[in-house]
GUZAVEX-628727 format. One record per residue (C-alpha): x, y, z; residue number from 1; residue in one letter. Coordinates in nm, 3 decimals. Example, Ala and Ser with C-alpha at 12.3 -4.5 7.8 and 13.67 -1.06 7.14 Angstrom:
<tivos>
+---------+---------+---------+-----+-----+
:      px :      py :      pz :   n : res :
+---------+---------+---------+-----+-----+
:   1.230 :  -0.450 :   0.780 :   1 :   A :
:   1.367 :  -0.106 :   0.714 :   2 :   S :
+---------+---------+---------+-----+-----+
</tivos>
This chain:
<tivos>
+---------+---------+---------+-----+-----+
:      px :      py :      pz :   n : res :
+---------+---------+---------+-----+-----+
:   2.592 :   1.205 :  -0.872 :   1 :   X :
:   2.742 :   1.522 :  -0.743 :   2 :   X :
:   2.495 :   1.809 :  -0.805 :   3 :   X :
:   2.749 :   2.056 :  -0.926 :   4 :   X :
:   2.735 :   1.862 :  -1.250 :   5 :   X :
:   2.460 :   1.989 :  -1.315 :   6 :   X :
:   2.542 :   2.393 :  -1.294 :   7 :   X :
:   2.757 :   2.440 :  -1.618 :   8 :   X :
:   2.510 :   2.350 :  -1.803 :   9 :   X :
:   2.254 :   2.607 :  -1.595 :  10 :   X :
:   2.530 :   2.890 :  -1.576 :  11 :   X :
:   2.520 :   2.918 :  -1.950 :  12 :   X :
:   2.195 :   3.053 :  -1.983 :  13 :   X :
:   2.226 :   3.244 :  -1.634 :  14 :   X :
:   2.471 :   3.455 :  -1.666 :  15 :   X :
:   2.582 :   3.624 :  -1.317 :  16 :   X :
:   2.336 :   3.382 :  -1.109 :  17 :   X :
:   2.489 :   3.336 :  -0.759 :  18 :   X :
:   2.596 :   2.933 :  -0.710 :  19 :   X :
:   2.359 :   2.943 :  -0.386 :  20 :   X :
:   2.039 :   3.045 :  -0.580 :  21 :   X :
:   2.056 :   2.800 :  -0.848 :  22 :   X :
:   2.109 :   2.490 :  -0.632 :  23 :   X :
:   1.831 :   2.617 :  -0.424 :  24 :   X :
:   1.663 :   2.594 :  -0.775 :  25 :   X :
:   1.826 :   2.281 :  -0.886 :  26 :   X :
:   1.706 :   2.109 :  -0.567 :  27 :   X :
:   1.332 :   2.216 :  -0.546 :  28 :   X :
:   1.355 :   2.094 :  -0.923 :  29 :   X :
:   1.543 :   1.730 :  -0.849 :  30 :   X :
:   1.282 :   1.668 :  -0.559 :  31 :   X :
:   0.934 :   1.775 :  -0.821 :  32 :   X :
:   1.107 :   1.540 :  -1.051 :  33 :   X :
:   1.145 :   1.237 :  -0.791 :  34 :   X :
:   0.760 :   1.336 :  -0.688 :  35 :   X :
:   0.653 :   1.312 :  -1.046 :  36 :   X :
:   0.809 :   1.001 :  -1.162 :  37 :   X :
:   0.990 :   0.795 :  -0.848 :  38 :   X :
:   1.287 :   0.762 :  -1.057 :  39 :   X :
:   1.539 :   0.708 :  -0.778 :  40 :   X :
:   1.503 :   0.378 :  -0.630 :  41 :   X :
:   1.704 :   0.139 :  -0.483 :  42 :   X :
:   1.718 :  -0.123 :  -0.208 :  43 :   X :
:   1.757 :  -0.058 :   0.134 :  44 :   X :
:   1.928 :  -0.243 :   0.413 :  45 :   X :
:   1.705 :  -0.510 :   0.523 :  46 :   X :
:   1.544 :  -0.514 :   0.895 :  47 :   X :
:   1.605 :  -0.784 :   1.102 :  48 :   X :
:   1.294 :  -0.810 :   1.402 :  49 :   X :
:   1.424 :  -0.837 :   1.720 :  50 :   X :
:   1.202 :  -0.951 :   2.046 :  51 :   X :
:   0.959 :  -0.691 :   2.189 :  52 :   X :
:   1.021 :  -0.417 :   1.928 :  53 :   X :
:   0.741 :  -0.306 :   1.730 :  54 :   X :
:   0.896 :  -0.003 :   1.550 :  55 :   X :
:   1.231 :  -0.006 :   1.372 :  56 :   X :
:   1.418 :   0.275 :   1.159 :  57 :   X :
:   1.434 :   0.291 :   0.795 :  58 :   X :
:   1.766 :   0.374 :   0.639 :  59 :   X :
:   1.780 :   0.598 :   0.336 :  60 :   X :
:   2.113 :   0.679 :   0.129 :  61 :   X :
:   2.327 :   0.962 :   0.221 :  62 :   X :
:   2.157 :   1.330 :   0.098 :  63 :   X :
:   1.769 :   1.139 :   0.074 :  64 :   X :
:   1.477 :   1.173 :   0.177 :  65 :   X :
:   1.212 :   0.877 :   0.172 :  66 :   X :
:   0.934 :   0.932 :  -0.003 :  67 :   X :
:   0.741 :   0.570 :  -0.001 :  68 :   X :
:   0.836 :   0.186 :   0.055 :  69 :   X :
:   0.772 :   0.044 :  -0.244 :  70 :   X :
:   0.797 :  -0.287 :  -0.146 :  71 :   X :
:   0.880 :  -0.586 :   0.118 :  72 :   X :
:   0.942 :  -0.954 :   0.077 :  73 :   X :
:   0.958 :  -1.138 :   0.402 :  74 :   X :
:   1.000 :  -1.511 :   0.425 :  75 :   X :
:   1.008 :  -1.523 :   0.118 :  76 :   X :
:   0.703 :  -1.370 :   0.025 :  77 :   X :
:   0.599 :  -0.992 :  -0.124 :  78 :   X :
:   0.382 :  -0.818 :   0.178 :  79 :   X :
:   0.146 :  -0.574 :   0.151 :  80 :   X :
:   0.274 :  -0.243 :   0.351 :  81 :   X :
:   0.024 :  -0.028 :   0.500 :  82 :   X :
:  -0.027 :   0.298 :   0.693 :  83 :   X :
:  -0.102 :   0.317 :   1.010 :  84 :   X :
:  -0.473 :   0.477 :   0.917 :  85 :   X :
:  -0.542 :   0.162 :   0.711 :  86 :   X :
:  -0.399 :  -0.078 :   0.960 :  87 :   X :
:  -0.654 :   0.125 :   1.209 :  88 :   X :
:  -0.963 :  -0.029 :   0.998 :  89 :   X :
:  -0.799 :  -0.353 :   0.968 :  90 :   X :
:  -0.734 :  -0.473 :   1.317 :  91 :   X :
:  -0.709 :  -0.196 :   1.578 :  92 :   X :
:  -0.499 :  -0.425 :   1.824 :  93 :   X :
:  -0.180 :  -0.446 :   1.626 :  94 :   X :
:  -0.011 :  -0.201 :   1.804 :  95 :   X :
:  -0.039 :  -0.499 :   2.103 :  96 :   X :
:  -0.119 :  -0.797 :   1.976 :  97 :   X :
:   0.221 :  -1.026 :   2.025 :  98 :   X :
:   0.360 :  -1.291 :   1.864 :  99 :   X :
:   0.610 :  -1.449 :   1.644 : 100 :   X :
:   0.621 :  -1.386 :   1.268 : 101 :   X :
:   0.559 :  -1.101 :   1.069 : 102 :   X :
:   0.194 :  -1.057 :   0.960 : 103 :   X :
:   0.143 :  -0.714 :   0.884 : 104 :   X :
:   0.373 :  -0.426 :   0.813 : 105 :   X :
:   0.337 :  -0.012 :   0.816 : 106 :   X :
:   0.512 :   0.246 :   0.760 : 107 :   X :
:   0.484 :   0.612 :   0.937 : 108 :   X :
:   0.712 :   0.766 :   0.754 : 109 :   X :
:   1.072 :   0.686 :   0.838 : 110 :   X :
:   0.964 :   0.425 :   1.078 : 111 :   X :
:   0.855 :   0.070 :   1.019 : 112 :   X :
:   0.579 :  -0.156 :   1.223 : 113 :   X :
:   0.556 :  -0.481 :   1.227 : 114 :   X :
:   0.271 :  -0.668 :   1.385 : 115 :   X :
:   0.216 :  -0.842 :   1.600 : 116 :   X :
:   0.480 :  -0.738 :   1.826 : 117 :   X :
:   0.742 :  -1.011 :   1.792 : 118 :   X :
:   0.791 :  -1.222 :   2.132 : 119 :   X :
:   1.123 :  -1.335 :   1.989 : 120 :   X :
:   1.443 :  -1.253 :   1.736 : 121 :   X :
:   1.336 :  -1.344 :   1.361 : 122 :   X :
:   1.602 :  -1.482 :   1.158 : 123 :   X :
:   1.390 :  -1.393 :   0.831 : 124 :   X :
:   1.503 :  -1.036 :   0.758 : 125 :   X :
:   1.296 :  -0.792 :   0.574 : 126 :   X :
:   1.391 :  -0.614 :   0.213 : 127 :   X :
:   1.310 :  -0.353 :   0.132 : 128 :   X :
:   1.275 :  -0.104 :  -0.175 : 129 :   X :
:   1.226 :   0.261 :  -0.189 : 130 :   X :
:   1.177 :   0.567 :  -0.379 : 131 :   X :
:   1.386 :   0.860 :  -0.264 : 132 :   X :
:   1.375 :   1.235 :  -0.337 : 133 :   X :
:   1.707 :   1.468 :  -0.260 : 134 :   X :
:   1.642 :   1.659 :   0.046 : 135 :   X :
:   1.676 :   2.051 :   0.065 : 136 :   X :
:   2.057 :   2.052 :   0.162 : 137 :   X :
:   2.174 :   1.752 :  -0.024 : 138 :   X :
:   2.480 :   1.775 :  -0.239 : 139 :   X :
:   2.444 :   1.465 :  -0.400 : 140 :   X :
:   2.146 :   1.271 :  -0.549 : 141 :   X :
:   2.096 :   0.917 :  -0.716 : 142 :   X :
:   2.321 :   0.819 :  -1.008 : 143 :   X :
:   1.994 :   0.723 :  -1.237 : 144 :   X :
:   1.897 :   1.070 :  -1.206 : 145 :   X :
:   2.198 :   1.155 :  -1.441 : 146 :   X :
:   1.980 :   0.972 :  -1.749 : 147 :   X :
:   1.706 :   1.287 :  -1.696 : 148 :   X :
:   2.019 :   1.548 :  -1.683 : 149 :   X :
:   1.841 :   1.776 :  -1.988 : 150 :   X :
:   1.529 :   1.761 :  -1.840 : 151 :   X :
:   1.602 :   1.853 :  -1.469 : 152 :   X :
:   1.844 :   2.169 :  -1.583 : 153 :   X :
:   1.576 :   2.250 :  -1.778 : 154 :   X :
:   1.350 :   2.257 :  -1.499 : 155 :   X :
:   1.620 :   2.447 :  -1.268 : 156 :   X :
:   1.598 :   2.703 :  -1.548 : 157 :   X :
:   1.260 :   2.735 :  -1.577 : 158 :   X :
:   1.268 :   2.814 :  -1.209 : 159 :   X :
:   1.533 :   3.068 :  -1.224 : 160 :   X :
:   1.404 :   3.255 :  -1.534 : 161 :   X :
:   1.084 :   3.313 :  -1.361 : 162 :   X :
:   1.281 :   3.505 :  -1.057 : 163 :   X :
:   1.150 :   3.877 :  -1.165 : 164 :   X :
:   1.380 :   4.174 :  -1.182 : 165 :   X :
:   1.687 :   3.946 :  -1.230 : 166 :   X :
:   1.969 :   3.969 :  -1.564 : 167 :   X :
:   1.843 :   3.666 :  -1.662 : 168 :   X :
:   1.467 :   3.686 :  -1.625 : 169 :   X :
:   1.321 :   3.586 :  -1.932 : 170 :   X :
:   0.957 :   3.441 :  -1.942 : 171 :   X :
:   0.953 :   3.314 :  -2.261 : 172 :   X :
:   1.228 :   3.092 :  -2.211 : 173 :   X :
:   1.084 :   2.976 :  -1.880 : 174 :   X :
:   0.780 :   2.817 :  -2.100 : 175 :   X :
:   1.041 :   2.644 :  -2.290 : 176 :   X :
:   1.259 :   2.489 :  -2.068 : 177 :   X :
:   0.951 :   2.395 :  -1.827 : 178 :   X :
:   0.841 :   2.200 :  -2.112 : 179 :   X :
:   1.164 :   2.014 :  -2.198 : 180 :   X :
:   1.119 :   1.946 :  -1.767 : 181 :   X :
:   0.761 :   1.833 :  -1.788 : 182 :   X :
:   0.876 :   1.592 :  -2.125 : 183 :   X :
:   1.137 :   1.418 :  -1.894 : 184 :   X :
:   0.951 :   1.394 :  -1.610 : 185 :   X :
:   0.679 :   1.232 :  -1.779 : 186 :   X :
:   0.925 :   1.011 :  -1.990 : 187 :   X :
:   1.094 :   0.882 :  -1.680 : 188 :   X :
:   0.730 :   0.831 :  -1.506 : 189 :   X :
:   0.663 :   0.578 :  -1.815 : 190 :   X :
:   1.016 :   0.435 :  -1.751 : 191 :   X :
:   0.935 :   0.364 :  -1.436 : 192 :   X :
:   0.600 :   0.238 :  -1.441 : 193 :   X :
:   0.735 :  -0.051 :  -1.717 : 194 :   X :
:   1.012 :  -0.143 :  -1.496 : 195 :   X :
:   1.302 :   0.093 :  -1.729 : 196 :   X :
:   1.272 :  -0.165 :  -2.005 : 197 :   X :
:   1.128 :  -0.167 :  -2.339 : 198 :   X :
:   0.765 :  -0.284 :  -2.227 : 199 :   X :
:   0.462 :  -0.098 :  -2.360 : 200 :   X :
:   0.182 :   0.004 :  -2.129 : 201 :   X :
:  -0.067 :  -0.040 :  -2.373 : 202 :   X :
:  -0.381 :  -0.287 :  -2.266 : 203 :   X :
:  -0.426 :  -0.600 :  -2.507 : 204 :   X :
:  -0.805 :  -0.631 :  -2.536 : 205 :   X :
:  -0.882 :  -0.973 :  -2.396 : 206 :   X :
:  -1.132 :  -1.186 :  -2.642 : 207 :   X :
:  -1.506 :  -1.273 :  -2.468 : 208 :   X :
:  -1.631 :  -1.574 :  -2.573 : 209 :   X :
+---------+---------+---------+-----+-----+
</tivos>
């Protein structure tokens, strides 16, 4: 989705904002959105472990910005991804230990470990998924985002209407439209958290006997 979509919609209720200052808005707002409910996900190209390298890239989608892996299947088999701290209190040789197979994985940000360090080329690849946030000069963002279009203007004009000594400052309606941000952020949070279907999160009380 092209992020000038969103800027009719915004230019209505700034009148005489320059195009510059309201995607500057626009984008701080699309990235609090991603941080608040990891809405933008998708799968990434998988990474195939080649002998004697530990570390390997992780590729994000044109205009993103990782924010976490959200998770791995190798072999056939969901694995547990962990940062380099926690691998640290797990087994402090894994940046040497050697081998074949995959047994642990970590990510440091756009970078992904596996260990033991493989001693030869793995025909099992690795999938991955992700959640990505727009970065600050992105011009695009993720299609899904497009569902949470009323929401995220919103937000952009919340921003803008806050900007003081502007034509369009106007406090009161910064409360409101933060609101209608905050609603759809924590709409799309639930969305994601039950997989975008119809699921409730509600606990059934299990029976004690």
């Amino acid at each position: 989705m092209n992020l000038s979509e969103f800027l009719p919609e915004i230019f209505l209720e700034v009148n005489g904002c320059p195009e510059a200052v309201a995607l500057n808005a626009l984008r701080h707002t699309l990235r609090e959105f991603c941080d608040l409910s990891k809405a933008w996900q998708a799968d990434i190209d998988s990474v195939s472990v080649i002998s004697g390298q530990p570390s390997y890239d992780i590729d994000v989608p044109p205009d993103a910005e990782l924010m976490i892996l959200l998770s791995a299947t190798y072999n056939s088999r969901p694995m547990t991804i962990y940062t380099p701290e926690e691998m640290d209190r797990i087994l402090t040789t894994w940046r040497t230990d050697t081998g074949t197979g995959v047994s642990y994985l970590i990510q440091d940000w756009n970078m992904l470990y596996v260990s033991p360090v493989p001693t030869a080329d793995d025909s099992n690849p690795i999938y991955l998924r992700a959640a990505f946030k727009p970065t600050m000069v992105a011009t695009t963002c993720g299609d899904i985002l497009e569902n949470w279009r009323e929401g995220i203007s919103g937000g952009a004009l919340a921003r803008l209407k806050q900007i003081p000594g502007k034509a369009w400052t106007d406090r009161d309606g910064a409360l409101y439209y933060r609101s209608l941000f905050d609603d759809a952020a924590n709409m799309a949070c639930v969305r994601t958290l039950t997989g975008f279907s119809k699921r409730s999160l509600r606990v059934t009380p299990r029976r004690y006997i």
